[in-house]
C-alpha positions as CSV (number, residue, x, y, z in Angstrom):
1,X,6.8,-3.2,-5.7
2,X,7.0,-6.6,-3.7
3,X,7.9,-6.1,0.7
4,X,6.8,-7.9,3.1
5,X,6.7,-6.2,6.5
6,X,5.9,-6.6,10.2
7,X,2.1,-5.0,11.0
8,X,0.1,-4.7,13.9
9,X,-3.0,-5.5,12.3
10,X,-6.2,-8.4,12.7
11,X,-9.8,-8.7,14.4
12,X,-9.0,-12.1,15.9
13,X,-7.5,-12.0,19.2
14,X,-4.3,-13.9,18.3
15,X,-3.6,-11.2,15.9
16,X,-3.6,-8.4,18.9
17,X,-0.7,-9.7,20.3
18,X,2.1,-8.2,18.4
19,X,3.4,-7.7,14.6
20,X,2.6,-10.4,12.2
21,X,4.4,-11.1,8.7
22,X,2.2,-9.0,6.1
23,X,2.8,-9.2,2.4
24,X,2.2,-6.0,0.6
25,X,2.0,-5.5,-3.6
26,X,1.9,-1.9,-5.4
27,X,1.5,-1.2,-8.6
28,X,1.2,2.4,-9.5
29,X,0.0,4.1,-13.5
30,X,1.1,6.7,-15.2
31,X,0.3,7.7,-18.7
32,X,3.1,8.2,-21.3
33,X,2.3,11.9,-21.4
34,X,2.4,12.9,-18.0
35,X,6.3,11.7,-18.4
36,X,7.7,14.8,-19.4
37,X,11.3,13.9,-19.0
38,X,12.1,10.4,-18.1
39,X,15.8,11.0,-16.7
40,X,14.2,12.9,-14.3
41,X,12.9,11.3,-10.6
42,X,10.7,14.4,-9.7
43,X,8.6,13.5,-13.2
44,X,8.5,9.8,-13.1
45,X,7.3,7.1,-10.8
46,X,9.6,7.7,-7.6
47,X,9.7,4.1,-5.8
48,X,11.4,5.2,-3.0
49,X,8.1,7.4,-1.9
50,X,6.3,4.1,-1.9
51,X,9.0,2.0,-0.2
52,X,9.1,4.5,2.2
53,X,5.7,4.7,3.0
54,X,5.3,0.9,3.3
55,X,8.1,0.2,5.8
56,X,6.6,3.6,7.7
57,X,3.4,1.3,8.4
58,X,5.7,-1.0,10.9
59,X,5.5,2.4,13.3
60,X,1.7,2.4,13.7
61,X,-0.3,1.3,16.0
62,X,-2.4,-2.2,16.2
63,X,-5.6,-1.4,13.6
64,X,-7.7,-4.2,13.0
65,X,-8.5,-3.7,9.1
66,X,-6.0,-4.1,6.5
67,X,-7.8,-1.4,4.4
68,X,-7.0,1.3,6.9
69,X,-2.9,0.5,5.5
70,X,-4.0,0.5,2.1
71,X,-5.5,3.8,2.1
72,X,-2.5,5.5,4.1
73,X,-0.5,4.2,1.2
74,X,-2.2,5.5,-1.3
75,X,-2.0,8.6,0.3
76,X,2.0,8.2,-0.6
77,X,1.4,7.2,-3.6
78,X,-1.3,9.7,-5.4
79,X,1.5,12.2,-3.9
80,X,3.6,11.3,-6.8
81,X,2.5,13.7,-9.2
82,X,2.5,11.6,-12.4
83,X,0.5,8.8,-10.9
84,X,-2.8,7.8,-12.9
85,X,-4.4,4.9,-11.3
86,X,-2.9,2.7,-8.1
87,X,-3.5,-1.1,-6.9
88,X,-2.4,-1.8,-3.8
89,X,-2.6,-5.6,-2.4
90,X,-1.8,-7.0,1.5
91,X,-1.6,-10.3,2.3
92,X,-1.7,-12.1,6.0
93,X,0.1,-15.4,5.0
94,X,0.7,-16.8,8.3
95,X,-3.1,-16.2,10.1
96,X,-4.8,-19.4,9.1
97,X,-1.4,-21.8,9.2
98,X,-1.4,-22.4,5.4
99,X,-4.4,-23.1,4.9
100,X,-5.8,-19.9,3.6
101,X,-4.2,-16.6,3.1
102,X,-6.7,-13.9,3.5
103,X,-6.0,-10.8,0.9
104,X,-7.5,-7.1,0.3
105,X,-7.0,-5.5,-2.9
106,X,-8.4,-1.7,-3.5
107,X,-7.7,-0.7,-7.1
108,X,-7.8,3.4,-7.6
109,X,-7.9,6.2,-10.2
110,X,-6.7,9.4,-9.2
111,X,-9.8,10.9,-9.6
112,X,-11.4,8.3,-6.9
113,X,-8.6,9.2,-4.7
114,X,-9.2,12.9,-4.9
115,X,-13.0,12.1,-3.9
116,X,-12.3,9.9,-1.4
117,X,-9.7,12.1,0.4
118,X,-11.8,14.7,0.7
């Protein structure tokens, strides 16, 4: 899933003043046999879940790191049962005017997850 959002996010102080543009990429696993029944949404990937949860990071508050969005979305997305493995990426395209575009990419297994969230 591709969405780019509006995100109160950044260390520098031009990024404290309001929502920037911020580019976010999921890609979320699941092996063949955790698909039991394909026609159904409560035993396959469910996009919406993620979707939702991405446009639900426009309601936070300013945080300065990118990674602290990045977990809350994993959160949504090791919620989906199925779910093996998880890659979320953000991007700031607009921070440096073009001349960079500073990115932050946290790759996950469930298993990490379930440590991590502990």
């Amino acid at each position: 899933m591709d969405a780019t959002i509006q995100l109160r996010t950044g260390c520098h102080h031009l990024e404290k003043h309001g929502p920037q543009a911020v580019a976010v990429h999921v890609d979320a696993w699941a092996p063949i046999e955790a698909i039991h029944n394909p026609h159904s949404i409560d035993e396959v990937i469910n996009y919406e879940v993620i979707f939702l949860a991405i446009r639900k990071l426009e309601d936070n508050g300013h945080c300065e790191c990118l990674e602290s969005s990045i977990l809350e979305l994993m959160a949504a997305i090791f919620s989906i049962a199925p779910v093996s493995a998880a890659t979320v990426k953000m991007q700031k395209p607009h921070v440096y005017k073009g001349q960079a575009i500073p990115a932050i990419t946290l790759s996950l297994t469930r298993e990490q997850w379930l440590r991590h969230a502990r």
